[in-house]
C-alpha positions as CSV (number, residue, x, y, z in Angstrom):
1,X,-3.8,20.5,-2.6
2,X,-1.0,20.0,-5.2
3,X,-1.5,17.8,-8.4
4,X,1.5,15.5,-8.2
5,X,0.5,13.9,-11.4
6,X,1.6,15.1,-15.4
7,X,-0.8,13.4,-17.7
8,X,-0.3,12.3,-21.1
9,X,0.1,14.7,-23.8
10,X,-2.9,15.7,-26.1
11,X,-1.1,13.1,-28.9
12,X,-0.5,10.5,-26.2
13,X,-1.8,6.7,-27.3
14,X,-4.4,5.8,-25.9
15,X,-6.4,2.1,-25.3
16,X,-8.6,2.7,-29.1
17,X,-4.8,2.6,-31.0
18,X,-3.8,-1.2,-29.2
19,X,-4.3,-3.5,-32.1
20,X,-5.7,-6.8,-30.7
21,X,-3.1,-8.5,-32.5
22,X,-0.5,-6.6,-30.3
23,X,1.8,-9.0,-27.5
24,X,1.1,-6.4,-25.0
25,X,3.5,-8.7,-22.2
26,X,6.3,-8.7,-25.0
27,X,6.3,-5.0,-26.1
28,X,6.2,-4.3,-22.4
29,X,9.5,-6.3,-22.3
30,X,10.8,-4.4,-25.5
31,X,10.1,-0.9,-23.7
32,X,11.7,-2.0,-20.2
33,X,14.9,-2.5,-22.1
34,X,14.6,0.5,-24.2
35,X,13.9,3.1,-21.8
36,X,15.8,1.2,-18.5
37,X,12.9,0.8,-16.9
38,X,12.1,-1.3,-13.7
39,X,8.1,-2.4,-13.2
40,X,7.0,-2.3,-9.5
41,X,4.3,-4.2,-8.5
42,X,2.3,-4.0,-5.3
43,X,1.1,-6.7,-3.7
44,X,-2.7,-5.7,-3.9
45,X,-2.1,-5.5,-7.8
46,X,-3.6,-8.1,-9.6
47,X,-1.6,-11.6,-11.0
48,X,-1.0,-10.5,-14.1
49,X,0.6,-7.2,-13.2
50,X,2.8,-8.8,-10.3
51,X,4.1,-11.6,-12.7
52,X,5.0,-8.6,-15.1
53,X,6.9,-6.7,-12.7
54,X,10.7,-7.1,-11.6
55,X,9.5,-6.9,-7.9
56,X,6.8,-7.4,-6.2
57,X,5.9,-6.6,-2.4
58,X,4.7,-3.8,-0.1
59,X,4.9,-0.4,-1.0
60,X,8.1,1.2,0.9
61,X,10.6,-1.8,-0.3
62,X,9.6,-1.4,-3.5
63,X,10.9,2.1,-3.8
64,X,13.6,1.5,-1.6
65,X,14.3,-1.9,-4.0
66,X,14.2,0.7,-7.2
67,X,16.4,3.0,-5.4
68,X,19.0,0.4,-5.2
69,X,18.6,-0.2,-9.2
70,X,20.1,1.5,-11.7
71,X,17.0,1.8,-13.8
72,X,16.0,5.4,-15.0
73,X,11.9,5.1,-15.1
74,X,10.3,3.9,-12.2
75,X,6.9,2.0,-13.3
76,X,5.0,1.9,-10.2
77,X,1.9,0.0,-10.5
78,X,0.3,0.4,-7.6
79,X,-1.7,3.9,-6.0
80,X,-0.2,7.5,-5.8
81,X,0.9,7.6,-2.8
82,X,3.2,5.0,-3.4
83,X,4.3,6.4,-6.6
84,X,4.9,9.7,-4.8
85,X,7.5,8.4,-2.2
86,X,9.4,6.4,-5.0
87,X,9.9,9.9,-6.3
88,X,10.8,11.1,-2.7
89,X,13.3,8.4,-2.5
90,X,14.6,9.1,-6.4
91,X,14.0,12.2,-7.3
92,X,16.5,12.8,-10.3
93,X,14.1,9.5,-11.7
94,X,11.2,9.3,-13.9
95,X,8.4,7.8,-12.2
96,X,5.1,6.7,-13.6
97,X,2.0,5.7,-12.7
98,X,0.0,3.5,-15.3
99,X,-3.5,5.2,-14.0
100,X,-3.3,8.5,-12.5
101,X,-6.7,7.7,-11.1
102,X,-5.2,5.6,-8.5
103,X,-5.8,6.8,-5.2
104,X,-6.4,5.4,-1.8
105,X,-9.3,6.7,0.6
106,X,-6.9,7.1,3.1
107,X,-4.7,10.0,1.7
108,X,-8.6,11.1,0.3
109,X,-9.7,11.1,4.0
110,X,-6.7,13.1,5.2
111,X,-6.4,16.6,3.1
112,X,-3.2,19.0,3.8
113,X,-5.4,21.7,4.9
114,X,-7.9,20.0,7.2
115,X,-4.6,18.0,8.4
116,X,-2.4,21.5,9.2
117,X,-5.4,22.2,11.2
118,X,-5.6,18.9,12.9
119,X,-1.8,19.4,13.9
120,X,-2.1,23.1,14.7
121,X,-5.1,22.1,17.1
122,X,-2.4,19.8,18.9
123,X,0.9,21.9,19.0
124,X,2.0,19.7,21.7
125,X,1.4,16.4,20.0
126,X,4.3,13.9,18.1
127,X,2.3,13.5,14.5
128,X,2.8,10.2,13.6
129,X,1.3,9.1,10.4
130,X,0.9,6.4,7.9
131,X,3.0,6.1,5.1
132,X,-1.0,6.0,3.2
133,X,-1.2,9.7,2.1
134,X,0.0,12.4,0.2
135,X,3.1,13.6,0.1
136,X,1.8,16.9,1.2
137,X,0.7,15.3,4.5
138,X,3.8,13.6,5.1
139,X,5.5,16.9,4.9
140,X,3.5,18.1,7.8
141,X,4.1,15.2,9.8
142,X,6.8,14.5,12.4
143,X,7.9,10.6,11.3
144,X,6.3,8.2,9.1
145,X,5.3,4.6,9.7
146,X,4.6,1.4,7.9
147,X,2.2,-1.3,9.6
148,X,5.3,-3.0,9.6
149,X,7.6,-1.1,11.6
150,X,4.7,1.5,13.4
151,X,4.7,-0.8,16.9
152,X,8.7,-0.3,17.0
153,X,8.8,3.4,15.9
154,X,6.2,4.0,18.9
155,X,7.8,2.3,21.2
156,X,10.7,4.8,20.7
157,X,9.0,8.3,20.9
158,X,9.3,10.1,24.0
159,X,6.8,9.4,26.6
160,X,5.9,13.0,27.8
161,X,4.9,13.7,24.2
162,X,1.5,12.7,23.6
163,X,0.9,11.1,19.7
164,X,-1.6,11.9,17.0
165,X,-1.6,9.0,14.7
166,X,-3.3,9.6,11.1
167,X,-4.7,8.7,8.9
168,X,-5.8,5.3,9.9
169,X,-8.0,4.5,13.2
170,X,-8.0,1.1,12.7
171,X,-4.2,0.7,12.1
172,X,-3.6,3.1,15.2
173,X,-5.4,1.4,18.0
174,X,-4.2,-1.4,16.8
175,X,-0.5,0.3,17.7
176,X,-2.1,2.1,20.9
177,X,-3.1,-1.4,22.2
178,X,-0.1,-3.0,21.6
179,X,2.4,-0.1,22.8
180,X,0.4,1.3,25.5
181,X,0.3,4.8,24.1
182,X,-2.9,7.1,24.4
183,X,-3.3,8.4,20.7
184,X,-5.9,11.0,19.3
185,X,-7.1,9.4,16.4
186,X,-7.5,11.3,12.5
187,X,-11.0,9.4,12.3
188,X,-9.8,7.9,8.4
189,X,-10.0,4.3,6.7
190,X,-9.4,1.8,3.9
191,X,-12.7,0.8,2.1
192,X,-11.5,-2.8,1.7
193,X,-10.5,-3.8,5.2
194,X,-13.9,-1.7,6.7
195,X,-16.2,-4.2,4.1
196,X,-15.3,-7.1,6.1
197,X,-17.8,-8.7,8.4
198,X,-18.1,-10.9,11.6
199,X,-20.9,-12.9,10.4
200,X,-19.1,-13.9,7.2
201,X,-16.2,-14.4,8.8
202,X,-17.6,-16.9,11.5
203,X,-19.4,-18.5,9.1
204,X,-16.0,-19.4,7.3
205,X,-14.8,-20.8,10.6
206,X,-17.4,-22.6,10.8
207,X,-17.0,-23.7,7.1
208,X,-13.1,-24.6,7.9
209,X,-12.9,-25.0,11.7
210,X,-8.8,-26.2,11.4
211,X,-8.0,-22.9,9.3
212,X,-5.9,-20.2,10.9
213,X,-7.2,-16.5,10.5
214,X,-4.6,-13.8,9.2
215,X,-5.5,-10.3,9.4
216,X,-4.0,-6.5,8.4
217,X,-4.4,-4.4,11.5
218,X,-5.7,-1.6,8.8
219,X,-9.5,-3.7,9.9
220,X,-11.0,-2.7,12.4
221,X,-10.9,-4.6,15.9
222,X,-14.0,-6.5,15.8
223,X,-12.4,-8.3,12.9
224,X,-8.2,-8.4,14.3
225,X,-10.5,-10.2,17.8
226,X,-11.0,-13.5,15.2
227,X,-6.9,-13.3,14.2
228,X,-4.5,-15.7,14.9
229,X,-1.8,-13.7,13.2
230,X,-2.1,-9.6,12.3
231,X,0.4,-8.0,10.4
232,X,1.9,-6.6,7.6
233,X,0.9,-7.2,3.7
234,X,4.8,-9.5,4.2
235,X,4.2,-10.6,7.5
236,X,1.1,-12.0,6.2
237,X,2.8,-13.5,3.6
238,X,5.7,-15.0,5.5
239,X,3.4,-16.4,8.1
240,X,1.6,-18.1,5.7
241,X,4.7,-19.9,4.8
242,X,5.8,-20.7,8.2
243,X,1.9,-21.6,9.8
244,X,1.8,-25.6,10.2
245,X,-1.8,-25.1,9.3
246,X,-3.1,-26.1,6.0
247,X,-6.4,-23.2,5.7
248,X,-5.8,-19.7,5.8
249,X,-8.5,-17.5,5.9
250,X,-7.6,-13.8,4.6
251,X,-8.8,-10.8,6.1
252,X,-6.8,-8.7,3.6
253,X,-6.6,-7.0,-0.3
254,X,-7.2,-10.9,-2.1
255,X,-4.8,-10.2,-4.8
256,X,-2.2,-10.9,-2.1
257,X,-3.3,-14.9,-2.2
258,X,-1.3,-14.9,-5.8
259,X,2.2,-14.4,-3.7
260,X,0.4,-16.8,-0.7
261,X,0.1,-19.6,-3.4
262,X,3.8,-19.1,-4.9
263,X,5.7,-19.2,-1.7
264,X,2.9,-22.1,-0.2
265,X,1.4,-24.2,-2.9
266,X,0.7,-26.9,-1.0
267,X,-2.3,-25.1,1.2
268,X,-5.6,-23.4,0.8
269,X,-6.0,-19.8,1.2
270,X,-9.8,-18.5,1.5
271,X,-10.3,-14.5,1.3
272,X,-13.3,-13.1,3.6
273,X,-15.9,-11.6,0.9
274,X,-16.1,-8.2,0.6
275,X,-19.5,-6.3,1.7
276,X,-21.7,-7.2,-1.3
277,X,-20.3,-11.0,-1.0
278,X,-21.3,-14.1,0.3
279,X,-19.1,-16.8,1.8
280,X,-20.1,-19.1,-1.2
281,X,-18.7,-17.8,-3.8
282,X,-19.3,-13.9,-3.2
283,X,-17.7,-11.0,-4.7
284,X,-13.8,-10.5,-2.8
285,X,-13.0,-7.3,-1.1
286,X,-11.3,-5.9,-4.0
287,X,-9.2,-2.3,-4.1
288,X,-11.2,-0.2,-6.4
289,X,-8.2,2.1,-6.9
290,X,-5.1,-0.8,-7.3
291,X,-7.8,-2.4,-10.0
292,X,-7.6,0.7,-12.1
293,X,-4.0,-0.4,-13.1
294,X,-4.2,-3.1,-16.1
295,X,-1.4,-4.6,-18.6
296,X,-2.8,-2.3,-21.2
297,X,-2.1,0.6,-18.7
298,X,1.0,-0.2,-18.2
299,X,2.1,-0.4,-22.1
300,X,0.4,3.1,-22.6
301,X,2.5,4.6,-19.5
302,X,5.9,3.2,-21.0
303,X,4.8,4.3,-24.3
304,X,3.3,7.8,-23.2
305,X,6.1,8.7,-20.5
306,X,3.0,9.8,-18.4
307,X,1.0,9.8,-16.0
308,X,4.0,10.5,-13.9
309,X,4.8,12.1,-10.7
310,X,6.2,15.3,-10.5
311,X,6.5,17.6,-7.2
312,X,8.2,21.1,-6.3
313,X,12.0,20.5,-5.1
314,X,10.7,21.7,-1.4
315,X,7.7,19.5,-0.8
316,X,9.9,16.9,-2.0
317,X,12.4,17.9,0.7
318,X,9.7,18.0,3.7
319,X,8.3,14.9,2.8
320,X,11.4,13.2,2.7
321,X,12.5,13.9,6.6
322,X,9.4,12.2,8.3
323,X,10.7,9.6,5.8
324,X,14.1,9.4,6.8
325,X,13.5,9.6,10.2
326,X,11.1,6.7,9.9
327,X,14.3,4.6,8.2
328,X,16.7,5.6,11.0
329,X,14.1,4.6,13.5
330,X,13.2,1.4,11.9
331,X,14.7,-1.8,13.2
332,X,18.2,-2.2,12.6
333,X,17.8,-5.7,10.7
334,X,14.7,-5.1,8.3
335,X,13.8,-1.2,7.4
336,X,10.2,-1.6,6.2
C-alpha cells in the first residue's frame, strides 16, 4: 500500500515548543494569510476546529469548495482519505493534514490488494465504491459515490451489469433497498455508526416520545428501521432545519450537532450514546480518528508544512476518473 503522507522534518516543531502564553486561534490566522492557506473543516471535526475553518461541511464539497479558491495550501482537518481526494482534485496544491494518524476503518477495512482481488474475483461486476478509502482503491474502482448522491448514481448504471459496492455494507443495502439492485457486499464499516444500539435508542424515544429520529445510512438497518429521516452528514443537517419537530435524536458522528445548533437554535438535538454510553449522560459515539485533529495540530501543520499528502502523478490520475465520472453522474443541480 502506498504512504500518501510526508511527515514533518526531523527539526519540525512540535507540541513541547507551544508556549502556553501563545494565541494559538490568532497565529493560526497570521499563517492563513501568510502562506494563502484555506482551513477545511469536516463536519465530524470538533467545534473548535469547525469555527476555525473557512468552510465547513462534508468531505467532497469541501475539496471541490477549495478547488474553487485561490488558496495555495489546502488545511484539511478531517481523515486521509479526504485529504487525499482534495489533492486528486488540486494537485499542483499543497495539502496538509494536521494528524497523519487520521484514518477511517473503512479505507482500513478495504486494502488495494485484497480489493484487486475482490474485483478480479468479479470481472463481470460495475465496482461501485464509497468515496471512504484510499486513493489506491479508488483507482481500482469503476465510479465513486457519496451517501449523498450513491441512490442517483445507481439508478443510472446499466442493469445487465451486476454491482459490487465497497467498502461499506451498511451504506450499500441501504442503496440496494432503495434502488432495487442486487449488490455483493465488501463486508467493511464505520466504528461509530456500528456502536449504536436499539435498546438505547428506544429508550430515548421513550425519554422524548415527540422527537423525530435522523440517521446516516452508514448504521446498520436495525438502527435506519427507528429513522424518520436517513441521509447524508448535509441532509441531516438541512432536515433538521426544515423538521417542524422540536427533538432530534442523532444517530450520527455528535460533533455534527455544533452545525445542527447554528442553523436551528431554537430546538434540542440528543446524540444516541456510543457503545460504552448510557442514555443519561453516557459517553457519545465519538470518531476516534477525526478527534486526533486539535487547534494545536493545526498550528504545527501550518508551521511544519507537513504532514501532507503526496501521491505518484499516475495514481493520482486513476483515482481521479472514478471521481470524475461520479461528478458527471451526480445530479445536475447539487454535485455532492
Amino acid at each position: 500500500m502506498i504512504d500518501t503522507i510526508v511527515l514533518p522534518p526531523i527539526e519540525a516543531l512540535t507540541a513541547k515548543d507551544i508556549v502556553a502564553s501563545l494565541d494559538l486561534v490568532a497565529e493560526i490566522d497570521r499563517l492563513r494569510r501568510e502562506k494563502n492557506a484555506v482551513i477545511l473543516a469536516h463536519y465530524y471535526q470538533n467545534s473548535t476546529l469547525q469555527d476555525l475553518a473557512d468552510y465547513v461541511g462534508d468531505s467532497l464539497d469541501l475539496s471541490r469548495k477549495a478547488a474553487s479558491t485561490t488558496a495555495e495550501v489546502i488545511v484539511f482537518c478531517g481523515v486521509r482519505f479526504m485529504a487525499e481526494v482534495a489533492k486528486i482534485l488540486s494537485p499542483q496544491r499543497t495539502v496538509l493534514l494536521p494528524d497523519a494518524a487520521a484514518g477511517c476503518t473503512l479505507e482500513e477495512s478495504c486494502r488495494p490488494e485484497e480489493f484487486r482481488s475482490f474485483r478480479e474475483s468479479h470481472p463481470e461486476h460495475i465496482a461501485v465504491t464509497y468515496i471512504n478509502c484510499s486513493a489506491e482503491v479508488k483507482a481500482l474502482s469503476d465510479v465513486i459515490v457519496t451517501s449523498s448522491n450513491a441512490e442517483w448514481i445507481v439508478r443510472q448504471l446499466p442493469q445487465d451489469r451486476p454491482v459490487l459496492f465497497a467498502p461499506d455494507q451498511h451504506l450499500g443495502r441501504y442503496i440496494s433497498g432503495k434502488t432495487g439492485r442486487a449488490m455483493t457486499f465488501w463486508p467493511g464499516s464505520c466504528v461509530v455508526h456500528t456502536q449504536f444500539s436499539v435498546s438505547a435508542l428506544e429508550h430515548l424515544k421513550a425519554q422524548h416520545p415527540q422527537a423525530v429520529v435522523v440517521a446516516h445510512p452508514e448504521c446498520p438497518e436495525h438502527i435506519l428501521a427507528y429513522a424518520d429521516h436517513i441521509g447524508s452528514t448535509r441532509s441531516l443537517l438541512d432536515f433538521s432545519v426544515k423538521t417542524t419537530a422540536a427533538e432530534i435524536i442523532v444517530a450520527t458522528e455528535p460533533n455534527l450537532i455544533h452545525q445542527m445548533v447554528k442553523a436551528a437554535p431554537g430546538k434540542k438535538f440528543i446524540p444516541v450514546p456510543g457503545a460504552s454510553g448510557t442514555c443519561n449522560g453516557g459517553l457519545s459515539a465519538l470518531c476516534p480518528y477525526m478527534a486526533l485533529n486539535t487547534v494545536e495540530k493545526l498550528y504545527l501543520c501550518l508551521i511544519n508544512g507537513a504532514p501532507r499528502v503526496e501521491m505518484p502523478g499516475w495514481l493520482m490520475q486513476e483515482a481521479r476518473k472514478p471521481l470524475e465520472l461520479m461528478l458527471e453522474l451526480s445530479p445536475p443541480a447539487k454535485k455532492q
